[in-house]
N, C-alpha and C positions, 0 to 999 in steps of 0.2 A: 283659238289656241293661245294667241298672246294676251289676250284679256284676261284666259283662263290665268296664265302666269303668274299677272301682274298683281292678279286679284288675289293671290293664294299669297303672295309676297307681300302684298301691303296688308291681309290679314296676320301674316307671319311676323311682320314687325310689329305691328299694334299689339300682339299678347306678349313677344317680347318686352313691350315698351311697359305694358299695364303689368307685369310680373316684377320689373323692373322698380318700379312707381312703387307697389304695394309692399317688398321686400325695403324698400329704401324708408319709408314711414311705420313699415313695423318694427322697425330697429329705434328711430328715434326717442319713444317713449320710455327707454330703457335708458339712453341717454341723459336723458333729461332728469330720469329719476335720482340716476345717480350725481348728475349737477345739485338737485335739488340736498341730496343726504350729502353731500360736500357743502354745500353752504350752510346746514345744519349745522355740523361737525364745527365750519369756523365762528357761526355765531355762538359759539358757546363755551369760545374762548377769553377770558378776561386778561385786558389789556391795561398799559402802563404806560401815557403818556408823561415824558418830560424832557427835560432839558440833557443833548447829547452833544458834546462839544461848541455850543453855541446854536445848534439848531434846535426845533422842536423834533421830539423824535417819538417811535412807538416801540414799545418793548409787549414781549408775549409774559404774562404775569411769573411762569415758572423759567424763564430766560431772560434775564436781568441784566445779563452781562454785554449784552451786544444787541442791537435792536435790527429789528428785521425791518423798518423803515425810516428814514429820516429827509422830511421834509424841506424844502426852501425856504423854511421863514424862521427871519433869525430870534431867539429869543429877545435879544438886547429891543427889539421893535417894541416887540407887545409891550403895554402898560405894567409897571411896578406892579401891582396886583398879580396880576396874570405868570410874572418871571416868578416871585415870590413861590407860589401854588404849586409853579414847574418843578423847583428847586426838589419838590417831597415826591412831585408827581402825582397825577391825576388816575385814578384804577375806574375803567369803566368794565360794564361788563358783556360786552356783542358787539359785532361790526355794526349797528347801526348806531347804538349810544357814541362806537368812534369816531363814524363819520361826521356824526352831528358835532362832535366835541371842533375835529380838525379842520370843519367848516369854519365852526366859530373863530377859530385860532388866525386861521389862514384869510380872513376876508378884511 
């Protein structure tokens, strides 16, 4: 009879467990889709690096006025070329041309 028990309860956990499992992974792919259509969404927004009180900084092309990031790297460092460029500002167009750009800026 305890066998019996034990046996029905460690079956009883295991479908809980696998119900549990398969509900937790059928939800993920939905997640992820929508990660994926948000990083859509942000690469297809053009950006506006320049010069923002003395740092390098990024602005979103149609919010000029105020930049949603500004970096640690003083303009004054970079090479005369490079301040000069800042000065008008650099328009790229997707987070990866910006990365690349603030790589370059920044190393």
């Amino acid at each position: 009879m305890k066998k019996a028990f034990v046996g029905t309860a460690f079956f009883a956990i295991l479908c809980i467990l696998s119900i549990g499992t398969f509900l937790f992974f059928k939800k993920k792919p939905e997640s992820i889709n929508k990660k994926i259509e948000n990083s859509k969404d942000n690469t297809s927004i053009s950006y506006i690096v320049k010069d923002f009180k003395g740092n390098v900084a990024v602005f979103e092309k149609n919010s000029e006025n105020y930049p949603f990031k500004v970096t640690k790297v003083f303009t004054k460092r970079l090479p005369k070329k490079d301040q000069l460029i800042l000065e008008n500002g650099i328009e790229v167009e997707d987070q990866n041309e910006l990365n690349s750009l603030l790589e370059d800026l920044c190393s």
